[in-house]
RODO-2510 file (C-alpha; in nm, 4 decimals, decimal comma):
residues 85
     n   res          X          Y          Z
     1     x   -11,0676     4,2715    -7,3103
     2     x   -11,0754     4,0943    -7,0005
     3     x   -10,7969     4,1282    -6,7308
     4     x   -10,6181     3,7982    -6,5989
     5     x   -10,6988     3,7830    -6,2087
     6     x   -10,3756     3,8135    -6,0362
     7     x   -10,2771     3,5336    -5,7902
     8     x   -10,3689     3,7620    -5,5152
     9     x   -10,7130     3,8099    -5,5631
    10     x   -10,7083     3,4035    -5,6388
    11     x   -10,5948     3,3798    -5,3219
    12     x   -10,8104     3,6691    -5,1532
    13     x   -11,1283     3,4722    -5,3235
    14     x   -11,0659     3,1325    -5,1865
    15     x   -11,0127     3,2924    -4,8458
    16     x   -11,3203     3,4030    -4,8604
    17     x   -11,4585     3,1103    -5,0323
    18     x   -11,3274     2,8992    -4,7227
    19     x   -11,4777     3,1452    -4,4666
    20     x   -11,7787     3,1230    -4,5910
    21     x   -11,8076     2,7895    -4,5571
    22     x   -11,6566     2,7241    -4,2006
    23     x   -11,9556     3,0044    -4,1209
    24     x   -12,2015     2,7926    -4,2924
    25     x   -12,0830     2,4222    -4,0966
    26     x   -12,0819     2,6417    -3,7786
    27     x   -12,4481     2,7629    -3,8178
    28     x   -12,5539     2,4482    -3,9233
    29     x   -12,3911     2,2552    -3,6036
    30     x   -12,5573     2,5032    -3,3742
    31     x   -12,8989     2,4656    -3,5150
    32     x   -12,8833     2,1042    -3,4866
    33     x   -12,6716     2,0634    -3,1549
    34     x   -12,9947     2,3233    -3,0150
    35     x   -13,2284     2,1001    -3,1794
    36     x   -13,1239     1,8085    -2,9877
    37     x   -13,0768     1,9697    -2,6993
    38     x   -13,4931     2,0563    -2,6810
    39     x   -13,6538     1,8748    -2,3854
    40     x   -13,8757     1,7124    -2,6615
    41     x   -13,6625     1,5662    -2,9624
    42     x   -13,7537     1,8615    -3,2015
    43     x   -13,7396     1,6874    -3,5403
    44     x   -13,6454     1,9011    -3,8841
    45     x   -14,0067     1,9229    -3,9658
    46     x   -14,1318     2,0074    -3,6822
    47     x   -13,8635     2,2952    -3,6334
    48     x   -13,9094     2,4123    -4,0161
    49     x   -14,2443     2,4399    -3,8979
    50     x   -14,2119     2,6390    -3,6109
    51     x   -13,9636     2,8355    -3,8245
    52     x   -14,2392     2,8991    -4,1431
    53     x   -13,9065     2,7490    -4,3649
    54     x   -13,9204     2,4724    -4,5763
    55     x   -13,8435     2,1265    -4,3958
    56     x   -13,5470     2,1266    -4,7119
    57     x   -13,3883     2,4660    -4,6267
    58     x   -13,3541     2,3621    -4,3039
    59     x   -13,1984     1,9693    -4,4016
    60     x   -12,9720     2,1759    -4,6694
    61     x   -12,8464     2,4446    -4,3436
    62     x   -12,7839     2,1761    -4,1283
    63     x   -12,5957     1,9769    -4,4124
    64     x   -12,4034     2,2242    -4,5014
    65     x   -12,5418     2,2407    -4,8130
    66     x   -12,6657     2,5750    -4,8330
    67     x   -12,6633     2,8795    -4,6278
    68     x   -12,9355     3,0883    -4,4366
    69     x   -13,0246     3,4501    -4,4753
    70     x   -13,0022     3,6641    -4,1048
    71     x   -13,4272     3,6641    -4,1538
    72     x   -13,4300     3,2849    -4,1927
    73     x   -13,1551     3,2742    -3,8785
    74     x   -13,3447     3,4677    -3,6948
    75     x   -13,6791     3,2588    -3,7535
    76     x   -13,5259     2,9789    -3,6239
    77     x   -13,3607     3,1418    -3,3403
    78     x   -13,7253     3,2768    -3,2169
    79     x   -13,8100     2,9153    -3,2720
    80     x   -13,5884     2,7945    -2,9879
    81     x   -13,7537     3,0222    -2,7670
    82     x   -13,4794     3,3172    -2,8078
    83     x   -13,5730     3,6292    -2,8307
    84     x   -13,3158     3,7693    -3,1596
    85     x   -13,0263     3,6469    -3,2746
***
């Protein structure tokens, strides 16, 4: 028998839910705000690249369509030129 979820954990779940997604539009605004900010226009591809990530991970982080494991964060911050995240 399965047991109803109580409106708490409801609650407790879309919390969580919504956190998770203001980290994931946060991430994804940094990585391309940085990528603009690169003396050269750094294009997706060209980042992705430099990052050894598919150019489509990196459209779907900064489209908030998907987020990025801390490897795959840390790729890309080594690919700005930062040492670790």
């Amino acid at each position: 028998m399965v047991k109803a979820k109580s409106r708490i954990d409801i609650d407790i779940e879309r919390v969580i839910v919504e956190r998770e997604r203001l980290v994931r539009r946060a991430i994804s605004d940094l990585i391309r705000t940085q990528r603009k900010r690169q003396p050269a226009l750094l294009t997706q591809e060209s980042l992705a690249g430099l990052s050894d990530i598919s150019y489509e991970h990196l459209n779907h982080i900064e489209n908030h369509k998907s987020s990025a494991s801390l490897e795959v964060l840390d790729r890309i911050a080594r690919a700005f030129g930062f040492d670790r995240l």
